[in-house]
C-alpha positions, 0 to 999 in steps of 0.5 A: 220104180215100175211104170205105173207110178210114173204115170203123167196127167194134166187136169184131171176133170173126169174119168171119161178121158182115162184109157183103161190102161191111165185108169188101172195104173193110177190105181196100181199107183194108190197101192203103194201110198196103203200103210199095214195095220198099226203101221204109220201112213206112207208119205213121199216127195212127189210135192215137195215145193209145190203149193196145191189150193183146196177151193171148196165152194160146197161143204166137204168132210171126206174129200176135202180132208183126204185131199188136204192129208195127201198133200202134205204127206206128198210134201206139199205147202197147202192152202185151204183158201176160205172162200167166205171171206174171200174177195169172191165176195166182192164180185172177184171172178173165179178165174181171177181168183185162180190167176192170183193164187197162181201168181203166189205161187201155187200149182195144183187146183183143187176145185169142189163146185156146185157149179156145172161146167166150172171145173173145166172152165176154170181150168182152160184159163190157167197157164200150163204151170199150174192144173186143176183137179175136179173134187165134185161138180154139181151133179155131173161128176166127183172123179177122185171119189170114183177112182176110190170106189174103183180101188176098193172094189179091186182089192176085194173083187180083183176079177172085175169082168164077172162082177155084178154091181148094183148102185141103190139110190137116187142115181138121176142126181148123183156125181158119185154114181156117175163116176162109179159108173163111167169108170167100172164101164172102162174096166168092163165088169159083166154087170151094172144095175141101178135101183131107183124110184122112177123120179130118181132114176136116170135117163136110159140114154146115160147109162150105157151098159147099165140096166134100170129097176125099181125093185130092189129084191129082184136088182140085188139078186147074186150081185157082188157089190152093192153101193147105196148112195145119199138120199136128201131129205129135201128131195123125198118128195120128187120120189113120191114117198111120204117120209123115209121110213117109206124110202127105207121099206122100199130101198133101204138096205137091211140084212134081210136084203143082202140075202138076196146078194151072192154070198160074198157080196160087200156093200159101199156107201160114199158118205155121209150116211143117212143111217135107217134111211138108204142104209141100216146100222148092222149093214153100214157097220158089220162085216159086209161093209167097206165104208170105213175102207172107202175112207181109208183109201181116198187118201192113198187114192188121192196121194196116186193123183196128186203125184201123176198131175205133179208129173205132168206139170213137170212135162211143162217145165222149160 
């Protein structure tokens, strides 16, 4: 068992307390939980008797599903806890709905939040038996997605200090972005642009090591990756655009612009998509595309991390 799979974490809140070295061993970790073609998925123990919480208080397709298939195939018993039908409803604090899962035995938080701040709030109230993982908070951060993104862009890109990423989108209000970018910082690729209308880029100040453009030919220009992110339709307007056919012409990704991208250069998209507005068909399902890979892999990815917190929990056992 090499060195990489014994990997040991507490809460798991961002990746802005990951050292290079935590964050290239988790990845190396994912590796091992990547089933072959036609093969059936890897599953292990690392969870076995351990009970872990999904707590999803925003919508989640992707995440939520990933994370609930890594559980079980680590061996855990899952909670999918509804927190519509909840005693939340009733006026019962966060925290106290997390001491009283814990009471029941379960180990592992699994918390999505529209709420700043939670996760790590959340996570100072428990006893150092159990632990929480961040599955997305507000527009702060979404870790787990971006240690997928960093996993997939290895597997195709493996010398990360001469590639060039460009990120497309509304970034100023994006937790994938965000993430995407702290974690390809600690990895020290040569190069991050972020194309944006002025109303959804980000304040210059967050992004160190990052340019900042709003022209999409000149931003795709020989970059190696390209990820564009959803844009919500509510949101439109603050971009000063009439509709998103407009958004499209301006900072749609189309075959024609991936000419301007080194030759082989490969797109992203965290999902959902909004097809023919950030992203046309050809490009979401042709040959450049790792969206389907990015699925694939948060799975593996989410399987490394629930294994390394359940190493830490057990650092805590008497």
């Amino acid at each position: 068992m090499n060195s990489s799979k014994q990997l040991a974490l507490g809460h798991f809140l961002s990746l802005d307390s990951l050292s290079r070295q935590q964050l290239l061993a988790l990845l190396d970790s994912a590796g091992q939980f990547i089933a072959g073609p036609g093969e059936n998925p890897v599953r292990g123990q690392d969870l076995a008797g351990r009970t872990v919480a999904n707590l999803f208080f925003e919508p989640s397709t992707r995440t939520r599903a990933s994370f609930e298939l890594a559980a079980r195939r680590l061996g855990a018993d899952l909670l999918n806890f509804d927190v519509s039908v909840s005693s939340r409803s009733k006026g019962e604090t966060d925290q106290d709905t997390l001491q009283t899962l814990a009471a029941m035995g379960v180990s592992i938080f699994v918390l999505r939040t529209g709420v700043a701040g939670l996760p790590a709030a959340l996570a100072g109230g428990l006893d150092n038996h159990c632990a929480l993982i961040n599955a997305g908070e507000a527009e702060v951060s979404h870790p787990s997605q971006g240690l997928l993104d960093l996993f997939t862009i290895r597997q195709h890109k493996p010398d990360l200090q001469e590639l060039r990423v460009a990120i497309v989108g509304d970034i100023a209000h994006s937790r994938v972005a965000r993430s995407a970018i702290r974690g390809l910082n600690v990895l020290g690729v040569a190069e991050i642009r972020l194309i944006a209308p002025p109303a959804f880029q980000p304040d210059a100040a967050e992004m160190p090591g990052c340019s900042i453009t709003t022209d999409l030919d000149a931003g795709l220009a020989g970059v190696d990756i390209v990820m564009a992110l959803r844009i919500q339709r509510e949101r439109m307007a603050l971009a000063e655009l009439p509709d998103t056919r407009d958004y499209f012409a301006r900072f749609g990704l189309s075959e024609s612009r991936l000419q301007r991208t080194a030759p082989n250069a490969l797109v992203m998209h965290p999902g959902p998509m909004n097809r023919g507005v950030e992203i046309e068909d050809a490009v979401a399902d042709g040959p450049r595309s790792l969206v389907r890979e990015q699925v694939r892999n948060g799975v593996a990815v989410r399987m490394a991390l629930l294994a390394a917190v359940a190493r830490g929990l057990a650092d805590h056992r008497p």
